[in-house]
N, C-alpha and C positions, 0 to 999 in steps of 0.2 A: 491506480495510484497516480498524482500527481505528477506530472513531469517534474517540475520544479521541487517537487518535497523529495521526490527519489534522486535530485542531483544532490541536494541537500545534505541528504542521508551519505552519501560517497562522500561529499567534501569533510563531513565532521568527520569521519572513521580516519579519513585522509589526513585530516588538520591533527586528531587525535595522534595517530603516529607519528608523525613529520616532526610534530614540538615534542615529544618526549625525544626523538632519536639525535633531534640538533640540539636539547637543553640538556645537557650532562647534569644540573643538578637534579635533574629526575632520577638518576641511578646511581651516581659515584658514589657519594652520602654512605652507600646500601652496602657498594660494591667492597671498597675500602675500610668502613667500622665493621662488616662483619667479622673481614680477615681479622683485623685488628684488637677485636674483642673477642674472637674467636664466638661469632654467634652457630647456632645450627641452622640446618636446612630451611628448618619450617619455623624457626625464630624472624630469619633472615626471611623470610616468602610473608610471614604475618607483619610485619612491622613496615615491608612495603607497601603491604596492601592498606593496612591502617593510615598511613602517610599521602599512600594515592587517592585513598577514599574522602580523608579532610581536604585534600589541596584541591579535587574537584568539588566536592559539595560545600564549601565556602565562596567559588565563584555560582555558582549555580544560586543559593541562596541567595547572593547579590544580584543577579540575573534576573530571579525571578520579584523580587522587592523590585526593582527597577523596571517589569513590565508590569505590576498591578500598580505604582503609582506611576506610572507613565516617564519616568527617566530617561532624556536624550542617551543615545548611544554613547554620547562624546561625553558625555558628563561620567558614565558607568565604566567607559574606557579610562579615564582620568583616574577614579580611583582607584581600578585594579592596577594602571599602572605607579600608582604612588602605594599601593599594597605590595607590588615584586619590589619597587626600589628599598620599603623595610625588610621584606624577604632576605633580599639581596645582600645588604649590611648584616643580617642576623647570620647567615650562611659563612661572610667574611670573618664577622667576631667568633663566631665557634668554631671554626676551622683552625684563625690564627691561635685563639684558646689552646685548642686541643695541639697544633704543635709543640708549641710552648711544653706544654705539663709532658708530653712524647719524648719533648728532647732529653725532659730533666730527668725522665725515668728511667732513660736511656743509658745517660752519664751516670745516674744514681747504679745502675745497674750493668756498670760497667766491667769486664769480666777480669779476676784478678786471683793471685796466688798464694795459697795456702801453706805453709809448711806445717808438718808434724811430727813427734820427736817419741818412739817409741817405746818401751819399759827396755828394750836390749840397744835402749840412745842409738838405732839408726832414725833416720830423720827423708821424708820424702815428703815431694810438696803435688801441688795438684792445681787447675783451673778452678774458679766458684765463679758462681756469679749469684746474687739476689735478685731473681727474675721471680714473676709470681706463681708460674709454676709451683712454686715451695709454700706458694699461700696455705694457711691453715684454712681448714674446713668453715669451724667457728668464724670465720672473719669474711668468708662467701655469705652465710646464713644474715649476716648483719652489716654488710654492706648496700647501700642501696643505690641502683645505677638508675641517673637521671638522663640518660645520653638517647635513648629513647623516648622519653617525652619532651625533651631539646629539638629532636627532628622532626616529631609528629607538629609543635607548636610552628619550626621554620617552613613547615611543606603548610597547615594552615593559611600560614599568612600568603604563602604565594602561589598567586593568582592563574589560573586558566585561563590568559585573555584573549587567547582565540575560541573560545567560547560563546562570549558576550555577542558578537559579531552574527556569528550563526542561530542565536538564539533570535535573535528581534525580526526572523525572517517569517518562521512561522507564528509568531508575536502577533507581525504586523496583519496578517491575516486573519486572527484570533483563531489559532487553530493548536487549541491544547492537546491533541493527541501528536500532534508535529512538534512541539515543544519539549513533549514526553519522551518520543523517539531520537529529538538529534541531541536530548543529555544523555540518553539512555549511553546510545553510541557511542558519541565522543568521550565518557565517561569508559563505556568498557575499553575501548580500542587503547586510550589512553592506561588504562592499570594494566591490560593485559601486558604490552609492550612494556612498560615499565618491571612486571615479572619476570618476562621473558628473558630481557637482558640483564637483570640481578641474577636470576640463576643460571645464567649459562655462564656467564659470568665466576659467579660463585665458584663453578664446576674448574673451569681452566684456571681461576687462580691458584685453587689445590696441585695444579701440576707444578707449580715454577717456584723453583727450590730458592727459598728465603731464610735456609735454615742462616745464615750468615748474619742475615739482616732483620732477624729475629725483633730484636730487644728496640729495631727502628720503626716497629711497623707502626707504633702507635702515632708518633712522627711523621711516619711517611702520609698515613691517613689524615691527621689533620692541614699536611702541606698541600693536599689532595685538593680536601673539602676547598681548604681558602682559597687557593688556586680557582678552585670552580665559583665559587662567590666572585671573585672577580673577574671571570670571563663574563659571568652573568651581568654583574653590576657595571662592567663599564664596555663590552662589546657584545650586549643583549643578546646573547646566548639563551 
């Protein structure tokens, strides 16, 4: 093999890690709506992998459009980077969204005291709260949650731009089976870490007792999301 395609090959697996493990929008998103919506294991594990799989192969289709009609690098870098900066805004609007409607559900479901007044007129009260727990059945069935194709659409738009870079190497060679190999790679190394850390993830959050803070998680998760939107958007995280 090549010298140069086998260093290649190490730098995308490389690049592939490195930019999931420093960009928290590749996991929070995962990490925090699951708690928050209470997803399951393999809800939570598909919905990653779906979101991983669009957010590489939208850069890779621009990749490869920009090596059949011959696209300067700088030009292809230009638009992935003006694709993360709507990424990045879309990330900030649904995070700050979702606090917002978190907080109100919060307050709406704020926990409060009941009295009741017996047939022998004793009288004792008690905590309530309307949390959805108490959801009727009927109203799971006919409900329909967009919060998932919200994420699949924000990971879409944004971009793998350390991609681009690596791609134009075996490009410039015209060497399509080296072109093959470092999406291949950069693509797994990239979803797998991104699983990796959603479910390990997953597992320790089930340990840390939030029974308190219950009725805040949906809150907490959209302060999360925004939060991470604008690490991204304005200290390119």
């Amino acid at each position: 093999m090549d010298t140069g395609l086998l260093t290649l090959y190490i730098t995308a697996a490389t690049i592939g890690f490195v930019h999931v493990v420093f960009g928290p929008d590749h996991y929070i998103p995962f990490i925090v709506m699951s708690r928050a919506r209470r997803w399951s294991l393999v809800k939570t594990a598909v919905l990653t992998l779906l979101c991983g799989l669009g957010h590489i192969m939208s850069s890779v289709v621009i990749g490869f459009i920009g090596i059949i009609l011959g696209i300067e690098v700088m030009k292809l870098e230009a638009l992935e980077s003006f694709r993360g900066n709507i990424a990045g805004w879309l990330l900030i609007i649904f995070g700050f969204t979702y606090l917002i409607w978190g907080l109100h559900k919060a307050l709406k479901n704020k926990p409060h005291r009941h009295s009741h007044v017996h047939m022998n007129y004793e009288t004792h009260s008690h905590d309530h709260s309307h949390s959805h727990d108490h959801a009727h059945i009927h109203d799971e069935k006919t409900k329909v949650n967009i919060t998932p194709w919200i994420l699949f659409t924000i990971f879409v738009f944004g971009p793998c731009e350390p991609l681009i870079p690596i791609l134009m190497y075996p490009a410039a060679k015209n060497n399509a089976q080296g072109i093959l190999w470092v999406t291949v790679i950069f693509g797994a190394t990239t979803i797998i870490t991104m699983l990796s850390i959603v479910m390990v993830s997953f597992f320790g959050i089930s340990f840390i007792p939030l029974r308190r803070f219950e009725r805040y998680t949906h809150a907490l998760a959209g302060g999360s999301i925004f939060l991470c939107g604008l690490a991204v958007q304005f200290l390119g995280l």
